[in-house]
C-alpha positions in Angstrom: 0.0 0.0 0.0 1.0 3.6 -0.9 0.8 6.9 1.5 0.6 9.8 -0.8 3.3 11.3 -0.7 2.2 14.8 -1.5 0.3 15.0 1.7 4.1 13.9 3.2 6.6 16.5 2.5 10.2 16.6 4.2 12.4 18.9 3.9 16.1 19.2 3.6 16.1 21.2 7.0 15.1 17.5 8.8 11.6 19.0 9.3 8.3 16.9 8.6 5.4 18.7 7.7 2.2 17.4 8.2 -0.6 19.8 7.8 0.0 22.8 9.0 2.4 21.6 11.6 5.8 20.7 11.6 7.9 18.2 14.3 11.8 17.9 14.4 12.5 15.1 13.1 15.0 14.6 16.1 11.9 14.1 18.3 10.6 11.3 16.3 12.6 8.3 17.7 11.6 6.4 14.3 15.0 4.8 13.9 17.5 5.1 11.6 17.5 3.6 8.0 21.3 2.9 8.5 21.0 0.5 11.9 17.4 -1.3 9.7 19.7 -2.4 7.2 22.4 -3.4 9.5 19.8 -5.6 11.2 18.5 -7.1 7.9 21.8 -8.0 6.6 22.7 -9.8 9.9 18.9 -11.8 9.7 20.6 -13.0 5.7 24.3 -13.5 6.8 25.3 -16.5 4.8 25.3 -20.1 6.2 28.5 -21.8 7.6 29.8 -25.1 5.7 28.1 -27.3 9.0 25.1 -25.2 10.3 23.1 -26.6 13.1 19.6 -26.7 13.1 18.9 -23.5 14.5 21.0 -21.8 11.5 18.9 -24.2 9.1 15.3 -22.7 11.0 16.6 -19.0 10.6 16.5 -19.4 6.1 13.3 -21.4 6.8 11.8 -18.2 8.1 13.2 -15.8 5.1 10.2 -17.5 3.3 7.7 -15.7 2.0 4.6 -15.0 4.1 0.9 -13.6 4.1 1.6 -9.9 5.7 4.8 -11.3 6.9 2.8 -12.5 10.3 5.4 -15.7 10.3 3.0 -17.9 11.2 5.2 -21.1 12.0 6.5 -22.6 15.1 9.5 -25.3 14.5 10.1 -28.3 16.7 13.6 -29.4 16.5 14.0 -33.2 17.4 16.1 -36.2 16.6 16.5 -36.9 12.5 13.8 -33.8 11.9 12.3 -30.7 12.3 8.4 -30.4 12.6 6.9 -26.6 11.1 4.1 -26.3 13.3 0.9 -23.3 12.5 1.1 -20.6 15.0 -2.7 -19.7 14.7 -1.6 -16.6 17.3 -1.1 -15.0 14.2 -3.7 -16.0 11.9 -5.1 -13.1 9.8 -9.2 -14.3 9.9 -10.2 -11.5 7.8 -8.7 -12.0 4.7 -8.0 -15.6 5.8 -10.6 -17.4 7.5 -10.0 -20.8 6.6 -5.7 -20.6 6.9 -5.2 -21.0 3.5 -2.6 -18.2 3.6 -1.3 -19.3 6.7 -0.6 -23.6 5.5 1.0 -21.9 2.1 3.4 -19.9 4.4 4.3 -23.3 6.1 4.8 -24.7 2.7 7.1 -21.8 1.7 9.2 -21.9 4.6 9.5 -25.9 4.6 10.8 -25.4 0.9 13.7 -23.0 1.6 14.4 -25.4 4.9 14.6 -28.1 2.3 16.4 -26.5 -0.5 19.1 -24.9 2.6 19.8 -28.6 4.4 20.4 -30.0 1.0 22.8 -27.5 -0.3 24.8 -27.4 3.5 25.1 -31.5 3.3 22.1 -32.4 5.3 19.5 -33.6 2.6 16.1 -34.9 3.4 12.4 -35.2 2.4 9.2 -33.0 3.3 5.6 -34.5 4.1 2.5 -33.4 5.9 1.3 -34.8 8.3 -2.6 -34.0 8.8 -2.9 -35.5 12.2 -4.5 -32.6 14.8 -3.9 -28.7 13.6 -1.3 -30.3 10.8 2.2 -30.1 10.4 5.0 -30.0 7.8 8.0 -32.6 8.7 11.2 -32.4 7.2 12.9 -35.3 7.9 16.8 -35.8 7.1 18.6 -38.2 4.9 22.4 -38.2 4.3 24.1 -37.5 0.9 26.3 -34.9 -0.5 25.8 -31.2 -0.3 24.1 -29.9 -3.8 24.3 -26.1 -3.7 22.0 -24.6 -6.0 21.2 -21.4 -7.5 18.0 -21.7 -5.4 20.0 -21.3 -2.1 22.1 -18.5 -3.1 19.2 -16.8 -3.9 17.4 -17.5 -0.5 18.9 -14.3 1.6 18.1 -12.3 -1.3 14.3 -12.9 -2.3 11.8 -10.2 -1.2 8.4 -9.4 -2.3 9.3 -5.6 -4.3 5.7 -4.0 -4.3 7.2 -1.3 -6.3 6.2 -0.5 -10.0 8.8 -2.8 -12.2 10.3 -1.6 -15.5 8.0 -2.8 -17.9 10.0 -5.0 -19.9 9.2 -8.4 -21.7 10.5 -11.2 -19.7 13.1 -13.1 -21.5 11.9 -16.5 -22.9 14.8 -18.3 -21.3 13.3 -16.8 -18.0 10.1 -17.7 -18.3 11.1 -21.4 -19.3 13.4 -21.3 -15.6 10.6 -20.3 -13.7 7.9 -22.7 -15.0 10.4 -25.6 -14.1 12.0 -24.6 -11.1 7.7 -24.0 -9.9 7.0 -27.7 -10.8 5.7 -29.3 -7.5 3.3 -32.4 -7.9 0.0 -31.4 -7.1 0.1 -28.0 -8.5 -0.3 -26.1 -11.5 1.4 -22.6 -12.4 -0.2 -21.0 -15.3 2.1 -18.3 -16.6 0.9 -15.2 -18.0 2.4 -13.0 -20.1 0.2 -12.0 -22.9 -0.7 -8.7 -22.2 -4.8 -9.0 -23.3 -5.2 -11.8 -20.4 -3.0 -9.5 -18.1 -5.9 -6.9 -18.6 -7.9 -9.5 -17.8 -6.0 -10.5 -14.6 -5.7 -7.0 -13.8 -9.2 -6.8 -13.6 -10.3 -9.2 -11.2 -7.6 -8.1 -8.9 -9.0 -4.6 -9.0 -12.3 -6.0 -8.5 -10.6 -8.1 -4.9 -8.9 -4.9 -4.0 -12.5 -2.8 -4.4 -14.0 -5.8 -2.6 -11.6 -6.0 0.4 -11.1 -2.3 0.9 -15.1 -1.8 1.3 -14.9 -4.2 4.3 -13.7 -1.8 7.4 -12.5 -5.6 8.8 -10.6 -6.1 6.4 -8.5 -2.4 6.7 -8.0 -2.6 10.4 -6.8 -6.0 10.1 -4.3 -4.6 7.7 -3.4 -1.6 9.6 -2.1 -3.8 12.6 0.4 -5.4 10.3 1.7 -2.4 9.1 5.1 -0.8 10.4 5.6 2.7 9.8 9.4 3.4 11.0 12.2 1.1 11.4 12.0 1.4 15.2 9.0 -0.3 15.4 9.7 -2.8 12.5 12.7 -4.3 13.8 11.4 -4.2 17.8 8.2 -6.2 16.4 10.2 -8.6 13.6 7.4 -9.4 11.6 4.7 -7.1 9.4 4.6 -5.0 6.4 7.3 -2.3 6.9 6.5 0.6 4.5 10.1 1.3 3.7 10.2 -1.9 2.1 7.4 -0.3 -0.2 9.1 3.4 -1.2 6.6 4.8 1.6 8.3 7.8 4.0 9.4 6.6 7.7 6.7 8.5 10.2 6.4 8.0 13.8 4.3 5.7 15.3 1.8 8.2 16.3 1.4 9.6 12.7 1.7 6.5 10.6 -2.1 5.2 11.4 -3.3 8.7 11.2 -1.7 9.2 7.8 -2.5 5.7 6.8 -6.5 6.9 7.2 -6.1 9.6 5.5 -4.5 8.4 2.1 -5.6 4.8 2.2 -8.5 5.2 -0.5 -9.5 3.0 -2.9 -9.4 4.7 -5.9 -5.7 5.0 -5.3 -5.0 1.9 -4.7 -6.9 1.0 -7.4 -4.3 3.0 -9.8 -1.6 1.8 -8.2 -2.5 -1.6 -9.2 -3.0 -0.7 -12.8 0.4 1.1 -12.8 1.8 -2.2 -11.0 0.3 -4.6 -13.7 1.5 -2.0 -16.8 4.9 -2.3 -15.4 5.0 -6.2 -14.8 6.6 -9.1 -17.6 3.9 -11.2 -16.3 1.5 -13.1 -13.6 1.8 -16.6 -12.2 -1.1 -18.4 -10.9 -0.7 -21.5 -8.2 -3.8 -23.5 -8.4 -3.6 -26.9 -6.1 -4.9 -29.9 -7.7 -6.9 -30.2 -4.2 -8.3 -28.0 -1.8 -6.7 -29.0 1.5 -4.2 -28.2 4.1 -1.9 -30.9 2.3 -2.2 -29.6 -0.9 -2.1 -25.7 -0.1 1.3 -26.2 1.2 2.3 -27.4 -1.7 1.1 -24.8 -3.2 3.4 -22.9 -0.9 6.4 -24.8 -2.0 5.4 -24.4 -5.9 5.3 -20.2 -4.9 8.7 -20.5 -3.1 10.6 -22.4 -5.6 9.6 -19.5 -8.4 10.3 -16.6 -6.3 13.6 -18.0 -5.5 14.1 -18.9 -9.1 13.1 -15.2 -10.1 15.6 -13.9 -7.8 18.5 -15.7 -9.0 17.4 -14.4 -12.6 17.2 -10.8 -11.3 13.9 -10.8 -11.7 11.1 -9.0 -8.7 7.7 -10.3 -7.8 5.5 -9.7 -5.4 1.8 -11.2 -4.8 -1.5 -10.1 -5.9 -4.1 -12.3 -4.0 -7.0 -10.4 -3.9 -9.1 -12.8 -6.4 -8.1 -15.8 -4.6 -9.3 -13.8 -1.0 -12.2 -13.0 -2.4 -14.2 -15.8 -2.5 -16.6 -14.8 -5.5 -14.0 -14.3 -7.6 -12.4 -17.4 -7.6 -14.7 -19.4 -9.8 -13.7 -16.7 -12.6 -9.7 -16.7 -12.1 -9.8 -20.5 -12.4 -11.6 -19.7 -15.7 -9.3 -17.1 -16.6 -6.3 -19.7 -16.0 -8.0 -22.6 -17.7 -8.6 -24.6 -15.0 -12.2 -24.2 -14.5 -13.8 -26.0 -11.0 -10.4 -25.8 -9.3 -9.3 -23.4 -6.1 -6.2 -20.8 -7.3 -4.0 -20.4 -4.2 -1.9 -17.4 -4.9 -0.9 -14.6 -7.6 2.5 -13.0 -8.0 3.4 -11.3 -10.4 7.0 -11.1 -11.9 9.7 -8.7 -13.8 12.9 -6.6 -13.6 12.7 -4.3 -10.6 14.3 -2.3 -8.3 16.2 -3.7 -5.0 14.0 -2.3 -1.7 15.0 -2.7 2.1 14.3 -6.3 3.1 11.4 -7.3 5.5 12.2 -7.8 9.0 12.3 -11.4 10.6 11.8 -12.6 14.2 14.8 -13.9 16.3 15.2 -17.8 15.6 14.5 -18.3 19.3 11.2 -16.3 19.1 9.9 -19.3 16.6 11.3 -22.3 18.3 8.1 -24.8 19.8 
């Protein structure tokens, strides 16, 4: 999401203006960019030739995740590590059946699987559907098999920013496609630019949707992180520097965030977002259930990872999988008619924003 930025102005004096009033910037205790990016790079240090399993759980949780809420819990035992659903933070608004939330497990178990393999500890990922469900990975022995996949783990981030607008290479597309193949799920690429209007559409129709429901906005507002302060004392949510949007203080943000938080805007913003994308990818499980969403998770994981190591951006557009009416005509758009889609990212050349905070490995551990 974007704060207008007109109604934002700061000036080269250190002096925000907000209204009529203005603050010193000195008094605002929003952090500094400087110590964010310190603390991201340390979350994405590299991993050691032997890591332990506690290394291995902190590139689990640089997966990508529904409003970054991390919603995951891993038990480390003997031969395995169990990724458990934190339902604590669950986000029933715009994901009252956890949907979202088993596709996060699904995206984390993939980078824990892609990481062991590549630092010598290979093994195998099922769910098991007993109780509230659980991924297991459980190891194996073999030979390390570093991967462009890995390397590219510390790097991925969702870029919500407006990408370059040019034509995905065919070579790129081809990587993608493969490196998404998961049994049990379909990818449908898009990157005709008739069925992008098309896609475009029904995601401005989720957006309208989901912004008429005040639910829906506070539920979003609580996720939100307005200054790097607050981003890296919670570790988790939607930090707006990661987005291009100015740091405020935390008792300006929300009010801001009212104010310039309209629909029509948003609207645009999608359009402009879609005009400036190579394409769309669409994860539709062959099933609908826990099982089969996270591997829909993995599927996602697997092409944003692949993305990144072609120095390509993406960033999800779920709203016509959220909104439940819409469904029926995305799995039309996508050829699969009758079928559930899971999520929608879209893809392209972009810029490189400040990464997404993460919680401490111990704050995750069951």
């Amino acid at each position: 999401m974007a704060l207008n930025r007109r109604m934002i102005l700061l000036g080269g004096g250190g002096v925000l203006l907000a209204g009529t009033g203005a603050v010193s910037l000195s008094f605002l205790q929003t952090g500094s960019s400087e110590g964010y990016a310190a603390s991201m790079a340390a979350s994405r240090a590299a991993l050691g030739t032997d890591p332990d399993l506690k290394e291995l759980v902190r590139f689990a949780t640089l997966a990508a995740n529904g409003h970054n809420t991390q919603p995951w819990r891993f038990r480390l035992t003997d031969g395995r590590i169990d990724i458990l659903p934190d339902f604590t933070r669950r986000t029933p608004v715009v994901d009252p059946d956890d949907h979202h939330l088993y596709a996060s497990l699904g995206c984390a178990a993939e980078n824990l699987s892609i990481a062991a393999a590549a630092t010598g500890r290979p093994g195998a990922t099922r769910f098991d559907d007993a109780g509230d469900g659980a991924v297991v990975f459980e190891f194996s022995s073999g030979a390390s098999t570093p991967s462009a996949l890995y390397d590219a783990i510390p790097r991925r981030q969702c870029t919500r920013m407006e990408y370059d607008g040019n034509a995905a290479r065919a070579a790129d597309v081809s990587a993608l496609a493969a490196a998404a193949s998961v049994p049990g799920v379909d990818v449908v690429l898009i990157t005709d630019r008739p069925q992008l209007d098309r896609m475009r559409d029904l995601i401005v129709a989720g957006n309208t949707a989901q912004l008429a429901d005040a639910a829906f906005v506070r539920e979003l507002k609580q996720w939100i992180r307005f200054n790097p302060r607050d981003a890296l004392a919670a570790g988790d949510g939607l930090y707006g520097g990661c987005s291009g949007n100015p740091t405020l203080p935390a008792w300006l943000g929300p009010i801001m965030f009212d104010m310039a938080f309209q629909t029509q805007a948003e609207n645009d913003k999608i359009v402009r977002q879609m005009r400036s994308s190579a394409g769309i990818a669409v994860f539709v499980a062959a099933q609908s259930d826990r099982a089969h969403w996270v591997r829909a998770g993995q599927a996602c994981q697997r092409f944003a990872l692949q993305a990144t190591a072609l120095g390509m951006k993406q960033a999800f557009l779920n709203q016509p999988t959220e909104v439940s009416k819409l469904r029926p005509d995305l799995a039309a758009l996508v050829g699969l008619p009758g079928r559930r889609p899971n999520l929608v990212m879209r893809f392209g050349y972009g810029p490189t924003m400040p990464m997404s905070p993460r919680r401490p490995v111990e704050a995750v551990l069951a």
